[in-house]
Structure formats: C-alpha cells, structure tokens
PyMOL Python script that loads the backbone (N, CA, C, O; Angstrom):
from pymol import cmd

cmd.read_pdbstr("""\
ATOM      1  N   UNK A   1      -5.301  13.949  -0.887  1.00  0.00           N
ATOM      2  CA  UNK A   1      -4.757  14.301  -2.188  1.00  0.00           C
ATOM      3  C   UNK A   1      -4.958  13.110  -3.129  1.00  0.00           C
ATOM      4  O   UNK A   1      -4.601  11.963  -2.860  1.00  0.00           O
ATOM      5  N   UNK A   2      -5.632  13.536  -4.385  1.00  0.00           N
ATOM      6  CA  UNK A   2      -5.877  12.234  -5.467  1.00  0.00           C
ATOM      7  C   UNK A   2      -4.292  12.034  -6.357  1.00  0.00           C
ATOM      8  O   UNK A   2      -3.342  12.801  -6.201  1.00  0.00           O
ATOM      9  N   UNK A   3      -4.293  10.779  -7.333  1.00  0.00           N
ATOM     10  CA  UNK A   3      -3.555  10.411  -7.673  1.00  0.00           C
ATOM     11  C   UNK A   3      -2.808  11.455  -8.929  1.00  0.00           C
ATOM     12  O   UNK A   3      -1.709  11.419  -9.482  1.00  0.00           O
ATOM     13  N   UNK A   4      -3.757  12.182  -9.024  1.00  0.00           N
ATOM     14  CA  UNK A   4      -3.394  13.194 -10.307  1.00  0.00           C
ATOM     15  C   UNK A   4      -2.191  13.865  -9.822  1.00  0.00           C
ATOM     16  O   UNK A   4      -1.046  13.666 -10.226  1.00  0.00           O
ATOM     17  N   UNK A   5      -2.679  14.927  -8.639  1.00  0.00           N
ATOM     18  CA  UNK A   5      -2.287  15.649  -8.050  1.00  0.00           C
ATOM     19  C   UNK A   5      -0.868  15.508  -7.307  1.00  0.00           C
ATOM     20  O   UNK A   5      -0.211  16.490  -6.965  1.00  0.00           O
ATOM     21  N   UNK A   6      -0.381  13.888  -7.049  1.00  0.00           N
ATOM     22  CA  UNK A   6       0.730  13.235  -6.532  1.00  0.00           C
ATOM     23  C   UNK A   6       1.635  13.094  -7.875  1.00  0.00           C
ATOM     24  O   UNK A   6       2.850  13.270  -7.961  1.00  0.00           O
ATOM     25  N   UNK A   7       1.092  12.877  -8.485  1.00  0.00           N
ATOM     26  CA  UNK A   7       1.877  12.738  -9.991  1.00  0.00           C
ATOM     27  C   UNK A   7       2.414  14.040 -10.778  1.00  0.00           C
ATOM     28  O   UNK A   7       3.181  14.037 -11.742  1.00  0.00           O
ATOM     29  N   UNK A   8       1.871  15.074 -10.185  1.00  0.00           N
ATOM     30  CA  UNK A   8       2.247  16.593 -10.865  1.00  0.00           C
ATOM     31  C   UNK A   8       3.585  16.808 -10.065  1.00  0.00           C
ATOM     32  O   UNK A   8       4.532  17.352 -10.633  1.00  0.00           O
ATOM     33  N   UNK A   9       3.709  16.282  -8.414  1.00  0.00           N
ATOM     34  CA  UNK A   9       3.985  16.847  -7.786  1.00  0.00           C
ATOM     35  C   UNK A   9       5.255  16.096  -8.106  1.00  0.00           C
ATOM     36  O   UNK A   9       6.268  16.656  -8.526  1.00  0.00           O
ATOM     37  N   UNK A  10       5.128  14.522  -7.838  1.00  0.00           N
ATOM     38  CA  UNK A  10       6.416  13.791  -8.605  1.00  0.00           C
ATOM     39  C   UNK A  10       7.292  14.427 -10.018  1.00  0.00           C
ATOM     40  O   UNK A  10       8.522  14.381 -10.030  1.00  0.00           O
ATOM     41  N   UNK A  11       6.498  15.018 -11.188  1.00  0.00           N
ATOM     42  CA  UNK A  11       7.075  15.269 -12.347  1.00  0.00           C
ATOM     43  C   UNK A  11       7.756  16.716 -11.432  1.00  0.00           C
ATOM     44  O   UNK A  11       8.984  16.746 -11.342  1.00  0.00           O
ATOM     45  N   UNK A  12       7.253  17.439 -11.025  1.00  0.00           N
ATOM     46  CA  UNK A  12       7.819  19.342 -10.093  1.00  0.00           C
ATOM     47  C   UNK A  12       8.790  18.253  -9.181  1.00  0.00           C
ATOM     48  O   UNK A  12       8.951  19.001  -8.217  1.00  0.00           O
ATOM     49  N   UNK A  13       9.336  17.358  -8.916  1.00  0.00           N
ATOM     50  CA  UNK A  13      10.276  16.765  -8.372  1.00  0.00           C
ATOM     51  C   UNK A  13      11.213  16.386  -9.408  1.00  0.00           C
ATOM     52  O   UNK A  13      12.361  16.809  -9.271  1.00  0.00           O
ATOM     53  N   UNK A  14      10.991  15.786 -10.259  1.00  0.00           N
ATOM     54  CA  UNK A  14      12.114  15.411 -11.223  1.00  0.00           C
ATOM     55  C   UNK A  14      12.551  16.367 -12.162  1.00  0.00           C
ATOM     56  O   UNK A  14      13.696  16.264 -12.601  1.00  0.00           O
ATOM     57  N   UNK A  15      11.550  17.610 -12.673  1.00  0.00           N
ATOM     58  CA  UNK A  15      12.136  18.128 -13.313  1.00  0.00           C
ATOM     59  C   UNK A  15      13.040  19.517 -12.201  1.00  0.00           C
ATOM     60  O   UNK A  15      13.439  20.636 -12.522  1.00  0.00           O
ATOM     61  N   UNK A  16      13.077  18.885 -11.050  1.00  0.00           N
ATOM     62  CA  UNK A  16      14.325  20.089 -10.036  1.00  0.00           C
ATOM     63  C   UNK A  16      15.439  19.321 -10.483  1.00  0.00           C
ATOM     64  O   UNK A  16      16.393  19.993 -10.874  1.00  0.00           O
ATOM     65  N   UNK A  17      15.592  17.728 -10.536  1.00  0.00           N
ATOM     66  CA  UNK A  17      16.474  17.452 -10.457  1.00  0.00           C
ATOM     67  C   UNK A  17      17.016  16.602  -9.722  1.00  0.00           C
ATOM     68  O   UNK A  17      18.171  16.186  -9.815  1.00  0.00           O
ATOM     69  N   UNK A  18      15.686  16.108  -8.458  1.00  0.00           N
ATOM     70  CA  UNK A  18      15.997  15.047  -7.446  1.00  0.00           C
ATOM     71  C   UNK A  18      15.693  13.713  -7.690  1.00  0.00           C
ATOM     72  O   UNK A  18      15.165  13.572  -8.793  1.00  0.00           O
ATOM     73  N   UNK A  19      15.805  12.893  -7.190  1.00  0.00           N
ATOM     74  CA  UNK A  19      15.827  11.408  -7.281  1.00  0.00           C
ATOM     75  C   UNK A  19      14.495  10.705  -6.851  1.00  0.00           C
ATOM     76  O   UNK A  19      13.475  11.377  -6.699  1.00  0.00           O
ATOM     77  N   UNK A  20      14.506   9.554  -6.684  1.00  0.00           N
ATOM     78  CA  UNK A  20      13.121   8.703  -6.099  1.00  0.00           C
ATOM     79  C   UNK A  20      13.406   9.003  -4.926  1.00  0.00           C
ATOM     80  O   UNK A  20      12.884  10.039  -4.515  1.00  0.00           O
ATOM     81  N   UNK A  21      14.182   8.344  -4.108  1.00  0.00           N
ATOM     82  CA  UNK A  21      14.269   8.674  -2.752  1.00  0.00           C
ATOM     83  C   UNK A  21      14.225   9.938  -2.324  1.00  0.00           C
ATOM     84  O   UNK A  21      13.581   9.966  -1.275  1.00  0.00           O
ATOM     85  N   UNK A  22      14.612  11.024  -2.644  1.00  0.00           N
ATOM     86  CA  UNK A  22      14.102  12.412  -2.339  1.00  0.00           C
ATOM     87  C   UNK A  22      12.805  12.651  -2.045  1.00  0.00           C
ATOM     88  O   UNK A  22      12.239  13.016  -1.015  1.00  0.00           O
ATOM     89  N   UNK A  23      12.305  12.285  -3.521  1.00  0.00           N
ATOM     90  CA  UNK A  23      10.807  12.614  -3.704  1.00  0.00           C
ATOM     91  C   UNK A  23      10.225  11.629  -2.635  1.00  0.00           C
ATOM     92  O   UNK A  23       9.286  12.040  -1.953  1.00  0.00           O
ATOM     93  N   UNK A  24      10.615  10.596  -2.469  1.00  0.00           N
ATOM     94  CA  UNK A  24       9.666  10.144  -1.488  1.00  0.00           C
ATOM     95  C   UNK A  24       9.730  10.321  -0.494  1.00  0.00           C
ATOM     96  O   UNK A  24       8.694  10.214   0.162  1.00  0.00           O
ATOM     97  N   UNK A  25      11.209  10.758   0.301  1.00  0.00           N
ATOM     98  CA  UNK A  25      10.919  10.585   1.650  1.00  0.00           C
ATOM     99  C   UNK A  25      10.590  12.610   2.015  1.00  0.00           C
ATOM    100  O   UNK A  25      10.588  13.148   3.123  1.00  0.00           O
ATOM    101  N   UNK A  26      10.409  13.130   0.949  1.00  0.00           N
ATOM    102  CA  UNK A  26       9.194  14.732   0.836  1.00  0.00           C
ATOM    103  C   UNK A  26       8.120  14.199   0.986  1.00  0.00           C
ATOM    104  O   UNK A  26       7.543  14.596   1.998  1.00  0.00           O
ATOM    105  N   UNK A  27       7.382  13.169   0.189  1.00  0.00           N
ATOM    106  CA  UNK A  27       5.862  13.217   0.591  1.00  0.00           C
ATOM    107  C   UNK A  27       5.878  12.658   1.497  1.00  0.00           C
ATOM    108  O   UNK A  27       4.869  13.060   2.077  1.00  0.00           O
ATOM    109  N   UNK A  28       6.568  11.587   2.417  1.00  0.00           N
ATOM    110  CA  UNK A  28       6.130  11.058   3.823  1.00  0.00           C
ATOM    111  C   UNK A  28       6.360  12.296   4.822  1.00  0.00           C
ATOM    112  O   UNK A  28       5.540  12.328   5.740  1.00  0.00           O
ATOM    113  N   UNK A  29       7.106  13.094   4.820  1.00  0.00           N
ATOM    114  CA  UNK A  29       7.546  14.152   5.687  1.00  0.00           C
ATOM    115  C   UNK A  29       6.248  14.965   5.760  1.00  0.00           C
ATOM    116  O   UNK A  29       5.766  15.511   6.753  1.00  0.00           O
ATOM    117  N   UNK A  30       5.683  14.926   4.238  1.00  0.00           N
ATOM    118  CA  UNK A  30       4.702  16.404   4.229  1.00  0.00           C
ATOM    119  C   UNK A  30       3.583  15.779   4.125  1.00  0.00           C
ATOM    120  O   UNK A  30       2.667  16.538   4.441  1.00  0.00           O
ATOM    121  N   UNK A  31       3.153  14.560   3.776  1.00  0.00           N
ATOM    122  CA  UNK A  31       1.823  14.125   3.560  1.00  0.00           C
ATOM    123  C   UNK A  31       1.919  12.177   4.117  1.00  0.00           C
ATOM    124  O   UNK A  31       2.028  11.186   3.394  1.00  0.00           O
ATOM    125  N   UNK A  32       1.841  12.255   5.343  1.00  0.00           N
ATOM    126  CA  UNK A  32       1.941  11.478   6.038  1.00  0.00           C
ATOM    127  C   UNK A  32       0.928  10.134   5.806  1.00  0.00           C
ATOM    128  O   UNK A  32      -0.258  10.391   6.011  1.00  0.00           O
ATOM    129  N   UNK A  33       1.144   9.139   5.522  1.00  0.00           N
ATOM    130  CA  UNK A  33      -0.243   7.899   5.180  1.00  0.00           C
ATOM    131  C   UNK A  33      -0.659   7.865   4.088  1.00  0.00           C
ATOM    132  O   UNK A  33      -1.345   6.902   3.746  1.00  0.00           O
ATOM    133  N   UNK A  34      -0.328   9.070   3.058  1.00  0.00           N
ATOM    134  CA  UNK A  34      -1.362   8.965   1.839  1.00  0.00           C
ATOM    135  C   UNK A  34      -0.467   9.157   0.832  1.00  0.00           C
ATOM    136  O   UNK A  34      -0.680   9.850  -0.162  1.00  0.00           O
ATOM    137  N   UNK A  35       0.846   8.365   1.146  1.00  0.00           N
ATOM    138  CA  UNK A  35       1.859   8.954  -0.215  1.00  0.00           C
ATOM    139  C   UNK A  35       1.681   7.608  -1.209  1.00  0.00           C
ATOM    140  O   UNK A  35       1.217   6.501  -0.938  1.00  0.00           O
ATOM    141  N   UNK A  36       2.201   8.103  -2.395  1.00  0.00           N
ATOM    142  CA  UNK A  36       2.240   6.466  -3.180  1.00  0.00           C
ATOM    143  C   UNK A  36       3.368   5.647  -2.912  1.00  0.00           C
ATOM    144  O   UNK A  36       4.015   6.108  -1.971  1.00  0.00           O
ATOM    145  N   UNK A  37       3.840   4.620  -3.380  1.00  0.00           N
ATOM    146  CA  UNK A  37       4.845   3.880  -3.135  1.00  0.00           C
ATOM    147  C   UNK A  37       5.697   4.062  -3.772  1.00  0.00           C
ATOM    148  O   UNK A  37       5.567   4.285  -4.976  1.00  0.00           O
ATOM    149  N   UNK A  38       6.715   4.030  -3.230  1.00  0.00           N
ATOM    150  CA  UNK A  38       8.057   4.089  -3.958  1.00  0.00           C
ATOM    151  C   UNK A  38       8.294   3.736  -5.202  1.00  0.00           C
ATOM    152  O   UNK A  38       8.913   4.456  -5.985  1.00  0.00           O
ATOM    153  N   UNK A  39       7.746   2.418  -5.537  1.00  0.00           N
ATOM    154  CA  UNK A  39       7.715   1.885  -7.092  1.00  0.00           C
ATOM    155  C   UNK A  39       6.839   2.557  -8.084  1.00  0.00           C
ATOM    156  O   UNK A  39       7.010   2.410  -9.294  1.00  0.00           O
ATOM    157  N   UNK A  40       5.694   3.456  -7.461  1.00  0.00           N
ATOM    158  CA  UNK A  40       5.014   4.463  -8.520  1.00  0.00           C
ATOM    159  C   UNK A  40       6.174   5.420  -8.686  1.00  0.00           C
ATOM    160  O   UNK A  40       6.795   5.670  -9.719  1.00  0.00           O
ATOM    161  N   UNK A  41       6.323   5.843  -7.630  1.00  0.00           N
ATOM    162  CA  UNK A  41       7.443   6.976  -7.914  1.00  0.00           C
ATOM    163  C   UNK A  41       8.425   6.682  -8.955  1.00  0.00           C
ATOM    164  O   UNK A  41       8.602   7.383  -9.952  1.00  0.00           O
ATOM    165  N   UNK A  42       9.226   5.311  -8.591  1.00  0.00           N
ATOM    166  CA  UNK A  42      10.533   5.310  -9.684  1.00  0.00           C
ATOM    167  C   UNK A  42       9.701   4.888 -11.108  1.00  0.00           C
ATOM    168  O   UNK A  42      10.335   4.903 -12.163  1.00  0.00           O
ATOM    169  N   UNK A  43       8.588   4.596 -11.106  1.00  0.00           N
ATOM    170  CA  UNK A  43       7.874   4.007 -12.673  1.00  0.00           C
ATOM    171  C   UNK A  43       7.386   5.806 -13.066  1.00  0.00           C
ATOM    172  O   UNK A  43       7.467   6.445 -14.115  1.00  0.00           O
ATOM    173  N   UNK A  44       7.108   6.009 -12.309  1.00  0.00           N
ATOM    174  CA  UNK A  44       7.021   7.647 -13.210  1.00  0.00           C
ATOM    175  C   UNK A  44       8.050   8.508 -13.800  1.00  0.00           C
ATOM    176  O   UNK A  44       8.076   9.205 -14.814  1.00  0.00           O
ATOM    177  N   UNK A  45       9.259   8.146 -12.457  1.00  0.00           N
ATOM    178  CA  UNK A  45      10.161   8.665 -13.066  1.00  0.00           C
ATOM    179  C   UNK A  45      10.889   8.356 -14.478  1.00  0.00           C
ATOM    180  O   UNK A  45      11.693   8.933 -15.209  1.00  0.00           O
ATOM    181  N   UNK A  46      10.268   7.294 -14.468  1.00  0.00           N
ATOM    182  CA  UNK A  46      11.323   6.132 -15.526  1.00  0.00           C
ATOM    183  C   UNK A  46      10.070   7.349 -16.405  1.00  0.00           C
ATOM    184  O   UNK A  46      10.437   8.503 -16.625  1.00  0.00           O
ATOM    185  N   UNK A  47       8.664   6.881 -16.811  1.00  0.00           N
ATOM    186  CA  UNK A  47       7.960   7.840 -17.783  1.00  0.00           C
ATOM    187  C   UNK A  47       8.475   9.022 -18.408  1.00  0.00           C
ATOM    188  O   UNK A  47       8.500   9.213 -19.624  1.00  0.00           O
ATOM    189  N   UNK A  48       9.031  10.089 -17.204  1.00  0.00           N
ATOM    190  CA  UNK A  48       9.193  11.134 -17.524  1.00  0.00           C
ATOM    191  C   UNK A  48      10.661  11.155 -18.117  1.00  0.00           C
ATOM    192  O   UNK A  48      10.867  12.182 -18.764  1.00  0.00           O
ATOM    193  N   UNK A  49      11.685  10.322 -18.064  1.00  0.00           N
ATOM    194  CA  UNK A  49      12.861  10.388 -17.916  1.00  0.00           C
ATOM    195  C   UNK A  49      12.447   9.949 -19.844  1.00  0.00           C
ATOM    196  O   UNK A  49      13.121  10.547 -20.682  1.00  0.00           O
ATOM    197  N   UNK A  50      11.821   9.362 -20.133  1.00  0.00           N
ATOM    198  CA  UNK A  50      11.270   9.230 -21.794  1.00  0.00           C
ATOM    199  C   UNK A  50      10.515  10.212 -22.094  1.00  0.00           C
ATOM    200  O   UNK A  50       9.477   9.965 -22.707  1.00  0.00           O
ATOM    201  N   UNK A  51      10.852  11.610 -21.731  1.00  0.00           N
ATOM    202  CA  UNK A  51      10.281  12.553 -22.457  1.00  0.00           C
ATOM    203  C   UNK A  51       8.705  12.911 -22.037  1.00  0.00           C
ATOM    204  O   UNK A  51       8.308  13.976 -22.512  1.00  0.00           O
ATOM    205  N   UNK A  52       7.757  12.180 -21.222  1.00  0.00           N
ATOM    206  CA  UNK A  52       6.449  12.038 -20.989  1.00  0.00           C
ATOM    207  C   UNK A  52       6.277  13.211 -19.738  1.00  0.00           C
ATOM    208  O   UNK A  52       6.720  13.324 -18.595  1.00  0.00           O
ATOM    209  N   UNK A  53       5.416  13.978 -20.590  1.00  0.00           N
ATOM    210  CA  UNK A  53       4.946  15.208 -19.003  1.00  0.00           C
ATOM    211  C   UNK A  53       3.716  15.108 -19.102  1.00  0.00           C
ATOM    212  O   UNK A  53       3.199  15.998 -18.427  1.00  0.00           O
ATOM    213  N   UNK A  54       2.871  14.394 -19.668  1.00  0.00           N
ATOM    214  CA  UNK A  54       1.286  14.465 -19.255  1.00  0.00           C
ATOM    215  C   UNK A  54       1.346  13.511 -18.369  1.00  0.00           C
ATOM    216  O   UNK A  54       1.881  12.407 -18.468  1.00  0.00           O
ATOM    217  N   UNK A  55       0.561  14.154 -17.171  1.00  0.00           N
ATOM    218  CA  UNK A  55       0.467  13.153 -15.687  1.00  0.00           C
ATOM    219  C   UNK A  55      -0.646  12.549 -16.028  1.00  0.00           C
ATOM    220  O   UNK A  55      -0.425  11.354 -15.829  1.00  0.00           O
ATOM    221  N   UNK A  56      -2.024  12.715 -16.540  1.00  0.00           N
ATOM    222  CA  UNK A  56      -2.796  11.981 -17.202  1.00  0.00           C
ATOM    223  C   UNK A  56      -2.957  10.192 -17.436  1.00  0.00           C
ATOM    224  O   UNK A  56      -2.101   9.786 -18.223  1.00  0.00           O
ATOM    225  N   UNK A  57      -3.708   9.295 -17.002  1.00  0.00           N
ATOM    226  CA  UNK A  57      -3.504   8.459 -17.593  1.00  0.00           C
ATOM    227  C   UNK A  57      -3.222   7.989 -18.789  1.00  0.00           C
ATOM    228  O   UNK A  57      -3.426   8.912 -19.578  1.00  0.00           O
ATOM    229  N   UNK A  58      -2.943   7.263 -19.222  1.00  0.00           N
ATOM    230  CA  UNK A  58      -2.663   6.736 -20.674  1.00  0.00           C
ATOM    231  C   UNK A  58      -4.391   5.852 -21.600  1.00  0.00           C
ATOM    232  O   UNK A  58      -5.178   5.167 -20.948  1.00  0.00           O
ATOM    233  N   UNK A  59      -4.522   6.070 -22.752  1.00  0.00           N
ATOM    234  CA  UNK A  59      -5.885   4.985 -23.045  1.00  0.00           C
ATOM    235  C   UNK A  59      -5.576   3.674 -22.928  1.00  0.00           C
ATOM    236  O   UNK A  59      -4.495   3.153 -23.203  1.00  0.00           O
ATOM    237  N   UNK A  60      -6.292   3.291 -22.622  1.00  0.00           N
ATOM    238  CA  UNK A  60      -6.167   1.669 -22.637  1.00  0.00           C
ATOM    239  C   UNK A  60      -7.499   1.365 -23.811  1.00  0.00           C
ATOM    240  O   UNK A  60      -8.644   1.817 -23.810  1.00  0.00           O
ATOM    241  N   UNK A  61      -6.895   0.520 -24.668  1.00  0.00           N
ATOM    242  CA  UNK A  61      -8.030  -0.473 -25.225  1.00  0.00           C
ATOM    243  C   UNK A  61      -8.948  -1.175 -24.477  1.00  0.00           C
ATOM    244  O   UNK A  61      -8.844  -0.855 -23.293  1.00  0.00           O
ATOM    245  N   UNK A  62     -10.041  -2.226 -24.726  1.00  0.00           N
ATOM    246  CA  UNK A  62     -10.859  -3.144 -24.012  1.00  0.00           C
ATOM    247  C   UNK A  62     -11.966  -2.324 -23.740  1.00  0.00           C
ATOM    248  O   UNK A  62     -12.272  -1.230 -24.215  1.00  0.00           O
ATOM    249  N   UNK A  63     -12.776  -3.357 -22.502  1.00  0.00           N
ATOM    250  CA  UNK A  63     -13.713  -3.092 -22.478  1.00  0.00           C
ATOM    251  C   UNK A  63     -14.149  -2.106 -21.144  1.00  0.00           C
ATOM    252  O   UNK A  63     -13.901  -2.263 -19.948  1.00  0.00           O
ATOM    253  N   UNK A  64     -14.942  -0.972 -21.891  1.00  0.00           N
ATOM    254  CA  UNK A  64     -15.039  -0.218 -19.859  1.00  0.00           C
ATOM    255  C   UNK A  64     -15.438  -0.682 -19.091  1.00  0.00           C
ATOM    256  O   UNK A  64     -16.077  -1.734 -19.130  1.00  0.00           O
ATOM    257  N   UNK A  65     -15.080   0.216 -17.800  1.00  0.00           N
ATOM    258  CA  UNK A  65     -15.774   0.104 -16.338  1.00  0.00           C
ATOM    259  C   UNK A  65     -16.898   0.020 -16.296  1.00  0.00           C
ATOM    260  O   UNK A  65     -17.523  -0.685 -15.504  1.00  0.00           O
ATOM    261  N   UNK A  66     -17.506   0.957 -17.421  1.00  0.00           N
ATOM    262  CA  UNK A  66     -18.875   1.276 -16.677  1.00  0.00           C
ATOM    263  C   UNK A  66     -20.185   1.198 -18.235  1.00  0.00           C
ATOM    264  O   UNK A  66     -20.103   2.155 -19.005  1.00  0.00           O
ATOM    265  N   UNK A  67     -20.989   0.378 -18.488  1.00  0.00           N
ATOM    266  CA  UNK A  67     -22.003   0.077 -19.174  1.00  0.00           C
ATOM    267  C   UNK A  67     -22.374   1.532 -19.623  1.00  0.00           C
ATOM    268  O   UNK A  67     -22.704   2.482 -18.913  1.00  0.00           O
ATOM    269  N   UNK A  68     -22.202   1.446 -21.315  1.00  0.00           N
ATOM    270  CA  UNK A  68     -22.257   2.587 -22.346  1.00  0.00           C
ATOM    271  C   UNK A  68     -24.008   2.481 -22.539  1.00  0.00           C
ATOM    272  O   UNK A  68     -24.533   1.368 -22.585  1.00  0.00           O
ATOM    273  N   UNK A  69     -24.691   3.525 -22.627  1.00  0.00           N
ATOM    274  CA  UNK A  69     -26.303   3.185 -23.100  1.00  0.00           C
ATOM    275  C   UNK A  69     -26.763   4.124 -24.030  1.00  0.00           C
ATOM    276  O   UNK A  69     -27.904   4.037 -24.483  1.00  0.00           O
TER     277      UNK A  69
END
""", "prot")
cmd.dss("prot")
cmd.show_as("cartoon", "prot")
cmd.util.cbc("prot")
cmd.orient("prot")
C-alpha cells in the first residue's frame, strides 16, 4: 500500500472519530510491516484537525527532483 492510500485511510479514521493510537494500532493489526509511524499519523491528524482533507501532498517551492527539458 502507497503513501496516498495510508493517508485516506488515516483521514476515514479521524473523521469516525478515533484517535492516533486507534488508528495505529488498526494498521499494525491489518497491514503488518508497512504501516507509517505513529508521528505521521498524529502530524496528519493535527492537518486534518485544521480543516485539511486533501491527502495530496502540499507544493513546495525550489528546485525539482527531476531535470525540466
């Protein structure tokens, strides 16, 4: 499972109503080795708890990854 997809699943967690620790110890139960860390979890939550539901990254300024031609 990619990072998008963990992040939808975190926001369908907070907006039930459960906590960080909920949500996390659901994805170790159900998705064993490949969960994020606890501190993504409570930093998303903190996101969403400011109104934010696009799971989406955010833009960043600077310079890209990858050589424009």
């Amino acid at each position: 499972m990619d990072q998008k997809q963990f992040r939808v699943l975190i926001l369908r967690y907070f907006l039930m109503g459960k906590n960080t620790t909920q949500a996390k110890q659901w994805f170790e139960n159900c998705y064993k080795g490949t969960t994020p860390t606890k501190t993504i979890v409570k930093w998303w939550f903190v996101d969403f708890k400011r109104d934010r539901r696009a799971t989406d990254d955010a833009e960043r300024s600077g310079r890209p990854n990858e050589t424009l031609r």
